[in-house]
N, C-alpha and C positions, 0 to 999 in steps of 0.2 A: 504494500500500500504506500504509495507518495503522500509525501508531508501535506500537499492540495488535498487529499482525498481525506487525511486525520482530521487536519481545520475541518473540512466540512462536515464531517461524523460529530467530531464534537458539538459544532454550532446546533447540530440538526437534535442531538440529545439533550442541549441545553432548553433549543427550543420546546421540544415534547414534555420535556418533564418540567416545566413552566406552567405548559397549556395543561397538563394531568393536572396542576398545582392548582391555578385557578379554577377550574371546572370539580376541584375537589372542594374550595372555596366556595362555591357558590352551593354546591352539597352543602354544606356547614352551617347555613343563615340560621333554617330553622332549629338546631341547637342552639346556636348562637344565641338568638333572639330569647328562647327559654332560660337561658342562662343570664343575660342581659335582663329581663324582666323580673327573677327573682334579687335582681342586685341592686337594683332602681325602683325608684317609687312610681313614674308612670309611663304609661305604655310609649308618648313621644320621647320620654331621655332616655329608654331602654334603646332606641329603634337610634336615638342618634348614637350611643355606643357601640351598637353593632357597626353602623356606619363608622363611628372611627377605627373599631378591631378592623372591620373589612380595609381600611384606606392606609393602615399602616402594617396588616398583614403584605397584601400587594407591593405596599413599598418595601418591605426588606424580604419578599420573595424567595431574593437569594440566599440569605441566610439560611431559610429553611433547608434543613438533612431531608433528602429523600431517603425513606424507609422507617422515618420517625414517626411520631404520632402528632398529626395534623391537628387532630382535635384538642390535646394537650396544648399544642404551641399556640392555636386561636385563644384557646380560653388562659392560656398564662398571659395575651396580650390585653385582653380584656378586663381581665382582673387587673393587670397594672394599670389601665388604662381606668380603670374605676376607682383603685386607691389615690392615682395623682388627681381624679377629681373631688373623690375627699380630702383630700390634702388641700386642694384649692380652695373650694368649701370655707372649710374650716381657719383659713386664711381671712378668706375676704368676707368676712360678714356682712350680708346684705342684707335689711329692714329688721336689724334688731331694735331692741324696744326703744332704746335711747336715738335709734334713729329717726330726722324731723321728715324723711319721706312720705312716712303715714301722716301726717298732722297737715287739716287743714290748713290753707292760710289765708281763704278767700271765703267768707259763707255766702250758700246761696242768697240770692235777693232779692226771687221773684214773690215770696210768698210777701214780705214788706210793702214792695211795689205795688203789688194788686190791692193790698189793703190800702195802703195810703191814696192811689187812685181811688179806689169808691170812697173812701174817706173824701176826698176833695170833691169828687163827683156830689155827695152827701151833701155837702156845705153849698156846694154853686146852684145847688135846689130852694135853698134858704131864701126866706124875703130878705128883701135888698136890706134893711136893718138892721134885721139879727145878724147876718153874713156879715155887715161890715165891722160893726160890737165883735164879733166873735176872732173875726182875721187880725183884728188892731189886737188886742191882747193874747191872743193864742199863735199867733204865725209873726207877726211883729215886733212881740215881746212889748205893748204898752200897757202905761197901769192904767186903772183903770179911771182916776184923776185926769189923766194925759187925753182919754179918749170921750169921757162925758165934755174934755172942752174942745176935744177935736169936734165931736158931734155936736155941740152945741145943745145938752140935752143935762139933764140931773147926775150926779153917780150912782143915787137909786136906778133909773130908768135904765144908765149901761149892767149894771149887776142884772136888773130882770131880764133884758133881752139875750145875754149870755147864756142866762138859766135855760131861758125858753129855747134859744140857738142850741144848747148842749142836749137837751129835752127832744124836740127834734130832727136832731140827727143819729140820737142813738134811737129812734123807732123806724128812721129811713133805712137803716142800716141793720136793725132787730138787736140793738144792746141791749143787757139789762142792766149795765156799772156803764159808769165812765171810761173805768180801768180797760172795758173791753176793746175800747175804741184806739187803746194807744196801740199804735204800730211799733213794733219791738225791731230794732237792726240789731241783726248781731256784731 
């Protein structure tokens, strides 16, 4: 036999027993995969496991001894391959308690929003009197001094139209407190 005809015998056995390798590989999933699923909590990080034993099995291919045990050498990959992600894991702690990931930092708004809308909606129903008694010292912040001589009217008279404006609006709206009607932001 010429040294041309050795190279190519070799090539040609490397190749075959490559091609047996992989096609014995892909035989292997469904163990694989069983054995990935008892090692992992769910069925997507089992299935990426297998995927990494398969992508680093293929990658050192060579390594592999033909006439060894296949099965052994996938699943010694897999396990290491599972302990360097407990390893990582246990590195990188992700959403423990002290972490501010979980913790709001925005509350919702809409439930405020709507109330304070009918709440205004509520008020722009009001006769032009009590609406205006009611917006001067409640949305204005005036006393009530400040608004019987804004109105030009008694401090008794702005006290009653208050009453009556608060009176009102919590039957427009079905209060039974006043308390009901405060709009809460968090």
């Amino acid at each position: 036999m010429s040294r041309s005809d050795k190279t190519r015998t070799a090539t040609y056995d490397q190749t075959s027993a490559g091609e047996t390798t992989a096609d014995e590989l892909v035989e292997m999933i469904p163990a694989l995969r069983i054995y990935a699923r008892n090692l992992m909590r769910g069925a997507d990080e089992a299935d990426d496991l297998v995927q990494e034993t398969l992508m680093k099995a293929l990658a050192n291919v060579d390594s592999f001894q033909t006439g060894t045990n296949l099965r052994a050498w996938l699943f010694t990959i897999m396990r290491n391959s599972f302990l360097t992600r407990v390893t990582k894991r246990a590195r990188e702690r992700v959403g423990s308690s002290d972490c501010v990931s979980g913790n709001v930092i925005c509350f919702p708004r809409h439930d405020a929003q709507i109330a304070g809308n009918r709440l205004m909606a509520a008020i722009g129903r009001l006769p032009q009197t009590y609406r205006e008694a009611l917006v001067l010292v409640f949305l204005m912040g005036e006393s009530y001094q400040e608004v019987a001589r804004i109105t030009d009217c008694a401090i008794g008279t702005v006290k009653s139209r208050i009453n009556r404006a608060r009176n009102l609006v919590m039957e427009d709206l079905g209060a039974r407190r006043v308390d009901d009607l405060i709009v809460v932001n968090h």
